[in-house]
N, C-alpha and C positions, 0 to 999 in steps of 0.2 A: 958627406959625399952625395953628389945627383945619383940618383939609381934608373939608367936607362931601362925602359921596358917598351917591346912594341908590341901592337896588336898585328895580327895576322888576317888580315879580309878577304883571303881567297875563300870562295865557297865549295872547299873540297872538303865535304864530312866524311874521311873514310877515317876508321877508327883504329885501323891498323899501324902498325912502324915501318912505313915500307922505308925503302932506301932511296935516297931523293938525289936522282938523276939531274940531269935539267929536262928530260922530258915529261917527270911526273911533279905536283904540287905537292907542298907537306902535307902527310898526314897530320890530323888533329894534335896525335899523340907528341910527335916528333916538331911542330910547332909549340906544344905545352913545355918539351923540354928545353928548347931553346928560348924561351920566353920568361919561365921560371931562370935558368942559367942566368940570363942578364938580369934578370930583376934581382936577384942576390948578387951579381958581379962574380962569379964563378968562373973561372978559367976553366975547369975541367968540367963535360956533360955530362947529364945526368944519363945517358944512353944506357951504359950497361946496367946503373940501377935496375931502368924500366925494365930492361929485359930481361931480370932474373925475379920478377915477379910474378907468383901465380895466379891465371886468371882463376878469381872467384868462381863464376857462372861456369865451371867449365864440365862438372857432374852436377847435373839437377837433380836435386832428392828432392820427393813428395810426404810433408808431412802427414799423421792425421789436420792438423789443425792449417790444412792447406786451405784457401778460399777462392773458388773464381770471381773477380770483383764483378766480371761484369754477367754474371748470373744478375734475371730482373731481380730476384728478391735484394738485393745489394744496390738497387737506384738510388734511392733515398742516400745511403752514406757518399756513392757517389758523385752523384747532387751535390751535396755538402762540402768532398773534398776537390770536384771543379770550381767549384765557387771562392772555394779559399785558395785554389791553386792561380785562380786568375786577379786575383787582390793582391794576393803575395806577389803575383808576377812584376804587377803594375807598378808596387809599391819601389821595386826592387829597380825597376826601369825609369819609373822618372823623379825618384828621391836617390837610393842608395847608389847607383850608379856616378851621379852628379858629384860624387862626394870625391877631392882631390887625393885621397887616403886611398882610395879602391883601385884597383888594378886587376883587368880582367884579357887574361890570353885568350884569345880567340875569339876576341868580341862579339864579331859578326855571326858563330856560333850559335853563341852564349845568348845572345839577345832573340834568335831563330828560335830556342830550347824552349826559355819562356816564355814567348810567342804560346806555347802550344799548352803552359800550365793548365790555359782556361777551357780546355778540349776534350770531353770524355774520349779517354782511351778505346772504350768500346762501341763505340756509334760503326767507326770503319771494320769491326770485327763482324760484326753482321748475326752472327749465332748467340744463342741464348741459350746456357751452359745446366739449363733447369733438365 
């Protein structure tokens, strides 16, 4: 059987499940389920899954072996892991992409995301964590 699957190019990055009106766009999430749904051919949505899942991030604990990457003593690794964040980006964009097997919800997303592999995270932070 063809396995329908579409991409979603509205540029509304809100990460939330809101409830989709016709006045508001999908959220990310709520496009990710209805894009996984068809690409499996799924009658029933994945909705109630997503929503009894706990967010991770939602108590931050501090290890001892916690790091601020972008303390300066840390340039160098960072150095290192922009540079491969912006090769893997590349590599991902205009070979792995290309490939008829891959199926990617959210495209426009998705391609925005790595966009930013090649970016230190701390240039826009401004402070130096020393």
């Amino acid at each position: 059987d063809d396995v329908d699957a579409h991409f979603n190019t509205n540029n509304n990055n809100t990460n939330n499940n809101n409830t989709n009106d016709d006045a508001s766009p999908p959220s990310r999430l709520s496009t990710f389920q209805t894009d996984l749904q068809h690409f499996l051919n799924l009658t029933t949505p994945f909705q109630t899954y997503f929503d009894s899942i706990p967010h991770v991030n939602k108590n931050r604990m501090h290890y001892p072996e916690y790091m601020d990457i972008c303390q300066s003593r840390y340039e160098g690794l960072r150095d290192v892991l922009v540079r491969q964040g912006e090769t893997t980006s590349e590599w991902i964009l205009q070979e792995f992409l290309k490939s008829e097997d891959v199926v990617v919800s959210g495209e426009e997303f998705f391609r925005e995301s790595l966009s930013r592999w090649g970016v230190d995270p701390c240039v826009d932070v401004g402070g130096d964590g020393d």
